[in-house]
PAROSE-587586 format. One record per residue (C-alpha): residue in one letter; y negated, x negated, z. Coordinates in steps of 0.05 Angstrom, whole numbers, padded with zeros to 5 digits, always signed. Last residue first. Layout:
AYXZ
...
//
This chain:
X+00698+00129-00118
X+00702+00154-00042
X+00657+00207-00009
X+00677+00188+00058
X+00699+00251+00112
X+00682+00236+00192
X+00693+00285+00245
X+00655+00264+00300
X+00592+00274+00284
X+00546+00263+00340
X+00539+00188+00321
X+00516+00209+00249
X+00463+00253+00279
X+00437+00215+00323
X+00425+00153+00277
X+00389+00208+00226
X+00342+00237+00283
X+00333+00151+00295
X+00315+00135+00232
X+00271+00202+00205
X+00224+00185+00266
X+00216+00116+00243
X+00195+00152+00174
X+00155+00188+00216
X+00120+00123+00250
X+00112+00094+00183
X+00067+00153+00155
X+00022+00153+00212
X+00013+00086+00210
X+00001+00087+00142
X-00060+00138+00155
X-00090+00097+00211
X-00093+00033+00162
X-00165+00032+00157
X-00182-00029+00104
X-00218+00026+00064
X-00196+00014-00013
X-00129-00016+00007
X-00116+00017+00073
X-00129+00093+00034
X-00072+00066-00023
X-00021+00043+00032
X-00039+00108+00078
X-00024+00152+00019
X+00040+00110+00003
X+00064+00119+00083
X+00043+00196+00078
X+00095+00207+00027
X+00149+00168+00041
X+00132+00193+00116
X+00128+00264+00093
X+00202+00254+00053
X+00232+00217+00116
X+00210+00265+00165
X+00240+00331+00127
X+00302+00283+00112
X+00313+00278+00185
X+00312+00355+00189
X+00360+00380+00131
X+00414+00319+00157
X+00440+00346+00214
X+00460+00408+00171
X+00500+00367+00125
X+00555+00338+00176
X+00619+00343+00159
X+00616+00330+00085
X+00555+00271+00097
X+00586+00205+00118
X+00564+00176+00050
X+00510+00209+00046
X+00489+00181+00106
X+00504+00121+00078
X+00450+00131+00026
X+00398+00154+00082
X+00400+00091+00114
X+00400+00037+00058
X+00339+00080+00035
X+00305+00089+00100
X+00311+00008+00111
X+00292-00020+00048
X+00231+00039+00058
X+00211+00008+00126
X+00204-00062+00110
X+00198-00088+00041
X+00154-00025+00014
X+00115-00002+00075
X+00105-00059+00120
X+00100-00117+00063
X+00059-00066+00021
X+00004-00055+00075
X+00008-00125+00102
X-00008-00154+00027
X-00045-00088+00011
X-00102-00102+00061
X-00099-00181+00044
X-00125-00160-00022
X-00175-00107+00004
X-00194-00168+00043
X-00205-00206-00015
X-00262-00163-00055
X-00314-00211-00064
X-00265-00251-00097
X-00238-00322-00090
X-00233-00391-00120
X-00244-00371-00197
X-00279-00326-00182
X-00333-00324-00125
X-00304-00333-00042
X-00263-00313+00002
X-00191-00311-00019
X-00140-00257-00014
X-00120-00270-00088
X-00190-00263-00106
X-00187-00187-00105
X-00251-00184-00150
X-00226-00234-00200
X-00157-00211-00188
X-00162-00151-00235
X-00104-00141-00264
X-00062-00163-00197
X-00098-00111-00161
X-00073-00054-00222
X-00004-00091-00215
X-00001-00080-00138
X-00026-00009-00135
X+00015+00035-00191
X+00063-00025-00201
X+00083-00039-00121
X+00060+00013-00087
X+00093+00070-00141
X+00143+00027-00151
X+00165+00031-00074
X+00152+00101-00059
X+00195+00120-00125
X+00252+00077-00096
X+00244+00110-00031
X+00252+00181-00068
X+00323+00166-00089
X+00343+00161-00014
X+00293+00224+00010
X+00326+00258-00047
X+00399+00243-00030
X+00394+00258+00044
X+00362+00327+00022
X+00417+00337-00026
X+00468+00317+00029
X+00431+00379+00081
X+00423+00434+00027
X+00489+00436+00012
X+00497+00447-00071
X+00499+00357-00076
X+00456+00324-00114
X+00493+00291-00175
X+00448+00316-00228
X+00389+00279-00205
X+00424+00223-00220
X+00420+00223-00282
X+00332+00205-00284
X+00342+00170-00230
X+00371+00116-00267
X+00308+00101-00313
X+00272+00092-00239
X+00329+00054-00209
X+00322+00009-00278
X+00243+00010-00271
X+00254-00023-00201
X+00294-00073-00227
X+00241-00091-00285
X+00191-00107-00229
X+00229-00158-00201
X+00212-00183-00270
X+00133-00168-00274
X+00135-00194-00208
X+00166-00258-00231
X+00118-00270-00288
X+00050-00255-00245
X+00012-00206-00284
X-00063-00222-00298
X-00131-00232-00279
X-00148-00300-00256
X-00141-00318-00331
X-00203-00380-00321
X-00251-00320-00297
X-00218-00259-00337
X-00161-00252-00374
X-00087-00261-00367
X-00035-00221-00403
X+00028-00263-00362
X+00018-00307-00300
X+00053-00370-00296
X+00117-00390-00254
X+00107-00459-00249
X+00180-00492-00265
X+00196-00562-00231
X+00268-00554-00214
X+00304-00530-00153
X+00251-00481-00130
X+00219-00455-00187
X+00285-00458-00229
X+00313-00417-00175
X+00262-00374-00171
X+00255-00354-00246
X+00335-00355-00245
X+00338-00304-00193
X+00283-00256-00232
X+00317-00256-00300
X+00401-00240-00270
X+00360-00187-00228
X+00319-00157-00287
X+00386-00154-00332
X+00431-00111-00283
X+00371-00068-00258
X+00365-00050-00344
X+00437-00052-00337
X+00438+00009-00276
X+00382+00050-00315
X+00430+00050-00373
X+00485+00072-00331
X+00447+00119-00304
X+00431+00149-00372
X+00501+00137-00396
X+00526+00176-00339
X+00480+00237-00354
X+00504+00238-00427
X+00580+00228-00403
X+00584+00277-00358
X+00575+00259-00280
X+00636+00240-00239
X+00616+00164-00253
X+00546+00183-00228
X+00589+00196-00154
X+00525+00198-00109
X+00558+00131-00072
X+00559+00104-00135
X+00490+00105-00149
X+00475+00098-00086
X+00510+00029-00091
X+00484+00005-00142
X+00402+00020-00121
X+00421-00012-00049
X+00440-00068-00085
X+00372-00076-00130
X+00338-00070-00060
X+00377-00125-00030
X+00359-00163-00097
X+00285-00140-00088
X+00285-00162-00015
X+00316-00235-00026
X+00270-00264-00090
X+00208-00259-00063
X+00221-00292+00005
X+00268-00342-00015
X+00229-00356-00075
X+00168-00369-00028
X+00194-00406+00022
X+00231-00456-00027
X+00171-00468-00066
X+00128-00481-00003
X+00190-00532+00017
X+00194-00564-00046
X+00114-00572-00051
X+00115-00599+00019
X+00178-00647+00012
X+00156-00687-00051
X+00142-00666-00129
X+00205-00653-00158
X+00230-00738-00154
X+00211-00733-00075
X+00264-00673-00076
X+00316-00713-00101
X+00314-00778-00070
X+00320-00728-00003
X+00380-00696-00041
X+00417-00763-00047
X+00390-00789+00027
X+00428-00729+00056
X+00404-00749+00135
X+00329-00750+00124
X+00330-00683+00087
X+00260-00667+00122
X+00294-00654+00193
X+00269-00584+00222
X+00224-00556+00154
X+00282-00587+00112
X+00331-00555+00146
X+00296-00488+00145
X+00289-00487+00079
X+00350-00497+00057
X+00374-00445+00111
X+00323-00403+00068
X+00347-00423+00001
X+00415-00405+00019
X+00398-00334+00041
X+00358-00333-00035
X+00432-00346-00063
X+00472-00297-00024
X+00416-00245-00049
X+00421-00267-00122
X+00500-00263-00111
X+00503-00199-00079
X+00458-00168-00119
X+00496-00192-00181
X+00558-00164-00156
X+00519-00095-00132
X+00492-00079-00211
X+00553-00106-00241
X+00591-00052-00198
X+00541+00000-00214
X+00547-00010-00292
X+00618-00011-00293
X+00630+00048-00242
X+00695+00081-00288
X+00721+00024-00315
X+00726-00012-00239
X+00760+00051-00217
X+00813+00048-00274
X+00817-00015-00261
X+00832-00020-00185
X+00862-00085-00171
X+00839-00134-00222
X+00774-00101-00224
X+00769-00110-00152
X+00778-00181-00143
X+00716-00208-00160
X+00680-00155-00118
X+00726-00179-00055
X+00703-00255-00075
X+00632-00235-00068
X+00651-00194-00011
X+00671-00262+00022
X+00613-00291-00003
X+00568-00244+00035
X+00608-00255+00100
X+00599-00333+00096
X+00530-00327+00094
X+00523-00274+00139
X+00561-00317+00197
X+00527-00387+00169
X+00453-00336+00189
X+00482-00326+00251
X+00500-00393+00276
X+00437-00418+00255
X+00399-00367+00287
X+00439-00376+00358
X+00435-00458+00342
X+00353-00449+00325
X+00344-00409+00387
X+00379-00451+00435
X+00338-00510+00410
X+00278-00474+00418
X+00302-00455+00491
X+00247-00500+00528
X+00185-00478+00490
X+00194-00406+00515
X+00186-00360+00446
X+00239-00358+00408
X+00296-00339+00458
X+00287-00269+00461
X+00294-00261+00385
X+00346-00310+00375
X+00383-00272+00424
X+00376-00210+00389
X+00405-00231+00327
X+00450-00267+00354
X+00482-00204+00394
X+00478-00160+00327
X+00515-00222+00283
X+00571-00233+00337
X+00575-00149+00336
X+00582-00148+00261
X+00620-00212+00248
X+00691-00172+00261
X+00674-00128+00205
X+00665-00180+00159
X+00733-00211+00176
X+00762-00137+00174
X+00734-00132+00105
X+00767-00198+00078
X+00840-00187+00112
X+00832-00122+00075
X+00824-00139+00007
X+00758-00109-00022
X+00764-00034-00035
X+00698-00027-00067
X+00671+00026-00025
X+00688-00009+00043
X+00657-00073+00022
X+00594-00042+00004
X+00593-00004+00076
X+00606-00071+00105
X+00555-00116+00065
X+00503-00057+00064
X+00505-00051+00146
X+00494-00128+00139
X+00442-00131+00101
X+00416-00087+00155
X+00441-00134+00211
X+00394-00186+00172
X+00343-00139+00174
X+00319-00128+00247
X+00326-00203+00265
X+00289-00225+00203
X+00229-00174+00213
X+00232-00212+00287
X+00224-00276+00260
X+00183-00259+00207
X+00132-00219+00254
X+00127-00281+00306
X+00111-00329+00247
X+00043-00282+00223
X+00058-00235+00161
X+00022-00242+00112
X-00062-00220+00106
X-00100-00177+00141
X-00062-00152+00209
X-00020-00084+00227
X+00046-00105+00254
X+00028-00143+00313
X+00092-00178+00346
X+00052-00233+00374
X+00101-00222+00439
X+00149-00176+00439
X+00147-00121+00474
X+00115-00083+00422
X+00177-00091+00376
X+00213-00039+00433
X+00219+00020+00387
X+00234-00014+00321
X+00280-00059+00365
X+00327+00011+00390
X+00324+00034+00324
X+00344-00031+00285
X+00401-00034+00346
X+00429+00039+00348
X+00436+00038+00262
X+00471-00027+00273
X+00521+00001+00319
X+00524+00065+00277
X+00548+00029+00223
X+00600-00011+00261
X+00630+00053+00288
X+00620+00092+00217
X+00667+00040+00191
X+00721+00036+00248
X+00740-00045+00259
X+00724-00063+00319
X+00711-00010+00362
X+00765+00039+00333
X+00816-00025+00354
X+00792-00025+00421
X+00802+00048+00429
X+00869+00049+00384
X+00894-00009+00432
X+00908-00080+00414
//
């Protein structure tokens, strides 16, 4: 194999900036496609998952490879993952193009399919790499604790909600006719429809805040907090376990949700027969964010003396404080008082609310802001970090975006809830867009690559 061919496949910042090309590149073009409409009341429509799936399962991805990089998994393992990268990138995009003429659905579901086995099988294989790393690295392992237990347990909640969705999907395509054992099962929880809406929803809920509790892990040590001194380490490291804990507590809420017969109920309810009130698993996914928040806190004394890295490591830190501040400092106050929101419902409490659309407002508001674009931004400007020693300066500008679109994005959440004019979020996602592709130029241009290693 020659070194060009060989750079192709397997270099880290030549996979990375592969992805980073392609979530650009179908940012730009999601226009084209049809039904892709970002800014409606209410969830997102069919056409929006399926293309929000093809731009951030390569992201998950980017995290799997960098993650496997930093923890030193066993080489056969991370060239295997690295190898999937381009398969994964080419199915992704295929499935995308292929969804929509009536005559290639089969095409489409065997491209997807194909794909989503590929990540699958990728994830577990850093699972196992994770495994093995205390056993090969101790003194490394001893020194990130708290961060490694924070990415393991990502890894395994996210591997777990990806299963859920193929789950789901088979069910959805074939009902479980062909496994009669597990199709006994399911009618015993309560039949096929309220498996499969329990499925959908776990899977949904339960993926973006474990990728999200990774990406907090592996900043963390990215930023070197093991380098810190030990009152400043214990701080992140308590911010890291408190992450740790509200993981482990939100994937077994789902998966007891889904697999068994749990209701999740709400917590501290009042109101028109407890409409008003705290949804249990929010309050949990909740606790992860809190963790990054507690963690903050030390790792503020990790940024970097060049302007440029400390800029990438604020705008990466301050995505976390974007996302609690939409999710507890808007979506908790909503969920308190449901009996106006009505859960996106028309109607009088206990059906609906007079207020629902507000409701439906921050349900695309959040989804586009806090699970779409920030996820992104923050897994983006942390590896950039991680690339940064030769290459600070190109990061001062992107940053500037990044921070006014953080920024802006939450002021247009909060001004699309209470108006139902989402101008002002616009504006705020299309500069942290802006921040994505200055900061995809600018680690492509750099040639001269240095990793911050643990």
């Amino acid at each position: 194999m020659t070194s060009e061919r060989k750079s192709f496949l397997f270099d880290l910042k030549t996979n990375v900036a592969a992805i980073m090309i392609y979530i650009v590149f179908l940012l730009l073009i999601s226009p084209l496609f049809p039904g892709v409409t970002w800014f409606n009341l209410g969830d997102f429509t069919l056409d929006v998952v399926n293309y929000y799936h093809g731009v951030m399962i390569p992201l998950t991805l980017m995290i799997i490879i960098v993650t496997a990089k930093v923890f030193k998994i066993p080489e056969k393992l991370y060239k295997f993952i690295v190898l999937t990268n381009y398969p994964v990138l080419i199915l992704s995009f295929i499935g995308l193009v292929l969804f929509y003429p009536s005559w290639a659905a089969l095409a489409d579901e065997g491209a997807q399919t194909l794909r989503d086995v590929l990540m699958v099988l990728d994830a577990v294989l850093l699972i196992l790499g994770l495994l093995i790393f205390p056993f090969k690295n101790r003194n490394e392992f001893k020194n990130v604790l708290a961060g490694y237990l924070v990415v393991i347990i990502a890894a395994i909640s996210a591997t777990i909600a990806a299963v859920m969705g193929m789950v789901y999907e088979y069910g959805n395509l074939f009902t479980y006719s062909s496994i009669p054992f597990f199709n006994s099962y399911v009618n015993s929880i309560g039949g096929i429809s309220t498996f499969l809406g329990n499925l959908i929803t776990s899977h949904s809920h339960q993926m973006l805040p474990a990728v999200m509790g990774g990406i907090v892990g592996l900043t963390a040590v990215l930023f070197g907090y093991h380098k810190l001194g030990s009152r400043y380490k214990m701080v992140v490291s308590l911010g890291l376990i408190v992450s740790f804990i509200g993981i482990i507590s939100m994937s077994y809420l789902y998966w007891i949700s889904s697999f068994g017969t749990y209701v999740i109920p709400a917590i501290f309810t009042s109101g028109p027969a407890g409409m008003n009130g705290l949804a249990l698993d929010d309050s949990q996914t909740g606790i992860v964010g809190i963790g990054a928040l507690i963690a903050i806190i030390g790792l503020i004394k990790t940024f970097d003396t060049q302007k440029g890295s400390k800029l990438a490591q604020i705008t990466s830190i301050g995505t976390w404080i974007g996302a609690m501040a939409a999710m507890v400092g808007i979506g908790y106050v909503m969920e308190f008082n449901e009996a106006y929101y009505g859960f996106g419902s028309p109607g009088t409490p206990p059906s609906g609310g007079p207020g629902y659309q507000y409701d439906m407002a921050f349900t695309n508001g959040h989804l586009l802001y806090t699970f779409f674009m920030l996820v992104i931004v923050a897994a983006f400007f942390a590896i950039a970090y991680y690339f940064a020693k030769n290459s600070e300066k190109k990061l001062r500008a992107p940053s500037y975006f990044a921070i006014a679109g953080i920024v802006m994005g939450f002021e247009g959440l909060l001004v699309y809830v209470m108006t139902l004019s989402w101008i002002v979020e616009a504006i705020g996602l299309w500069l942290l867009f802006i921040s994505m592709a200055y900061l995809t130029w600018s680690i492509v241009s750099t040639k001269n690559v240095e990793y911050n290693v643990i």
